[in-house]
C-alpha positions in Angstrom: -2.2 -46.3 40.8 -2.6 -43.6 37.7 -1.8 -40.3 38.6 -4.5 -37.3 37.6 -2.6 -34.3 37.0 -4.1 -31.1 36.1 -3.7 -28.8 33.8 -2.0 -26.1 36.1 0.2 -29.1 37.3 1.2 -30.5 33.3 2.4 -26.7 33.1 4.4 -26.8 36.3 5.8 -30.1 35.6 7.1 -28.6 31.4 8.0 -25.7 33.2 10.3 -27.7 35.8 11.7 -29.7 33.0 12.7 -26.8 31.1 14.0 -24.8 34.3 16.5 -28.6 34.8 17.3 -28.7 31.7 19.5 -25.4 31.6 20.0 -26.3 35.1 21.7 -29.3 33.8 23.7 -27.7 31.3 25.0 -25.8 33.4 25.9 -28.1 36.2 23.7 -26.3 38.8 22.1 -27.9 41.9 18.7 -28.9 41.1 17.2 -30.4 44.7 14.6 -27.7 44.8 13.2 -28.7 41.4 13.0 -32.1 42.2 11.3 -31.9 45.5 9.0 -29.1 43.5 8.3 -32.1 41.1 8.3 -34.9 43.8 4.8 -32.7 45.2 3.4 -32.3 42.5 3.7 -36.1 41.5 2.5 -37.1 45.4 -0.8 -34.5 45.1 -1.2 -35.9 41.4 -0.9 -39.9 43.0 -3.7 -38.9 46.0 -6.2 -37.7 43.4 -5.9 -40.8 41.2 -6.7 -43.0 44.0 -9.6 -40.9 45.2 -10.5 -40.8 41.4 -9.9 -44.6 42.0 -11.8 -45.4 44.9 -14.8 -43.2 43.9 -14.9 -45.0 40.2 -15.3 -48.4 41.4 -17.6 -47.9 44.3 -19.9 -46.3 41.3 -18.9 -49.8 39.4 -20.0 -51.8 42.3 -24.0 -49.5 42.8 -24.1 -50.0 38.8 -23.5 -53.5 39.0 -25.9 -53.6 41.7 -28.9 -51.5 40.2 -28.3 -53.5 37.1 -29.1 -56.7 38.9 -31.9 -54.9 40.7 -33.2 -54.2 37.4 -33.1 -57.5 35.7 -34.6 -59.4 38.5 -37.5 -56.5 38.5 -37.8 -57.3 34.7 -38.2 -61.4 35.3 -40.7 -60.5 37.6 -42.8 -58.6 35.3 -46.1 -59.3 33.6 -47.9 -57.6 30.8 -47.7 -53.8 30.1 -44.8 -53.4 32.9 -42.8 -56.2 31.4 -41.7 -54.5 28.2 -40.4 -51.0 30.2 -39.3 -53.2 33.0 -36.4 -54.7 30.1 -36.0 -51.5 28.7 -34.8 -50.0 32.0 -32.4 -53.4 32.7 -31.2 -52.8 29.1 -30.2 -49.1 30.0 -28.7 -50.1 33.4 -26.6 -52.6 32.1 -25.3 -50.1 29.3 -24.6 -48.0 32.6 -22.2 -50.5 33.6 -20.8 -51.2 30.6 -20.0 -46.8 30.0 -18.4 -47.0 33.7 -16.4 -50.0 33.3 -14.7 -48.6 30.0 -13.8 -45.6 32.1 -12.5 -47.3 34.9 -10.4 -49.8 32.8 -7.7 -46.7 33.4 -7.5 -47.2 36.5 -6.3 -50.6 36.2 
C-alpha cells in the first residue's frame, strides 16, 4: 500500500534524517529517532489505505453510474436520445479521470 505523507510529516521525516545523520557520525544511539520515524511511516501507511479504500469504492459508483448511463442512453428516443449519450459520454470520462488517479494506488 502507498503511503500519503504530509507535508508537516516530509518535514519531520528531513528533519529526522538530518538529526541521524550527525547522530551517526558521531556514534550516538539513535532508537528514539527511529521509533519517531517508524510513526510517522505507520500514520502515513493508515491514510494511504483509507485514501485507498475510499478511491476505489468511488471507481466501483463511477463504473456503476456509467453503466446506468449508457443503458439510459439505448433506451432513448428522439430529443432525449442525443443528451441521454452526452451524459454516458461524460460519465464514462468520470471513470476514466478516477481510474488514472487510482492507478497509484496500485
Amino acid at each position: 500500500m502507498p503511503e500519503s505523507y504530509t507535508r508537516r510529516e516530509n518535514r519531520q521525516r528531513v528533519g529526522l534524517g538530518f538529526r541521524g545523520l550527525r547522530r551517526a557520525i558521531a556514534g550516538a544511539d539513535m532508537s528514539d529517532l527511529e521509533a519517531r520515524a517508524d510513526r510517522i511511516r505507520s500514520r502515513a501507511e493508515e491514510r494511504g489505505e483509507r485514501e485507498a479504500d475510499r478511491m476505489w469504492s468511488e471507481l466501483d459508483g463511477a463504473r456503476s453510474a456509467a453503466a446506468a448511463a449508457k443503458v439510459k442512453a439505448d433506451l432513448a428516443t428522439g430529443s432525449d436520445r442525443a443528451s441521454a449519450r452526452r451524459a454516458a459520454k461524460d460519465a464514462e470520462r468520470k471513470v476514466e479521470r478516477i481510474q488514472r488517479r487510482a492507478r497509484k494506488y496500485l
